[in-house]
N, C-alpha and C positions, 0 to 999 in steps of 0.2 A: 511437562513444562514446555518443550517444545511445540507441541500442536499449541497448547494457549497461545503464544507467543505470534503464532503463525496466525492465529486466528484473528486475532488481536491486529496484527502487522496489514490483513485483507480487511478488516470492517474501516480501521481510519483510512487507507489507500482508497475504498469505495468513497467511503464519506469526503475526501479533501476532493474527490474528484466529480461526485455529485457541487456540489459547491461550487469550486472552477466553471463548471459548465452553466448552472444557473445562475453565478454572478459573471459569467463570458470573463471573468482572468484567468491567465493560463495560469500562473506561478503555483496556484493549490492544485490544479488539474496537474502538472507536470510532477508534482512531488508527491499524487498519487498513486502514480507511475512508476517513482522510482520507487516507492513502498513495495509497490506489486514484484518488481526485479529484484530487490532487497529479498522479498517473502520466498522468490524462486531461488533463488543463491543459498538460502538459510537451509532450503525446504533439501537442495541436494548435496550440502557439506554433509560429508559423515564424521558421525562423533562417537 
């Protein structure tokens, strides 16, 4: 559950941030981002 989750968490982060960049707005690029820090935060809680 959690690797899906993670996995999940890294494809939209690439993809809002492919986006951002090809449409040059940050707002998708930047919330790519926070996906990716989100995905590192999740990735070193232990449960």
């Amino acid at each position: 559950m959690k690797n899906s989750l993670l996995i999940g968490l890294i494809v939209i982060a690439i993809a809002m941030i492919i986006i951002g960049i090809s449409a040059k707005i940050a707002p998708p690029a930047l919330t790519g981002v926070g996906f990716i820090i989100i995905a590192i935060l999740f990735y070193k809680k232990k449960i």
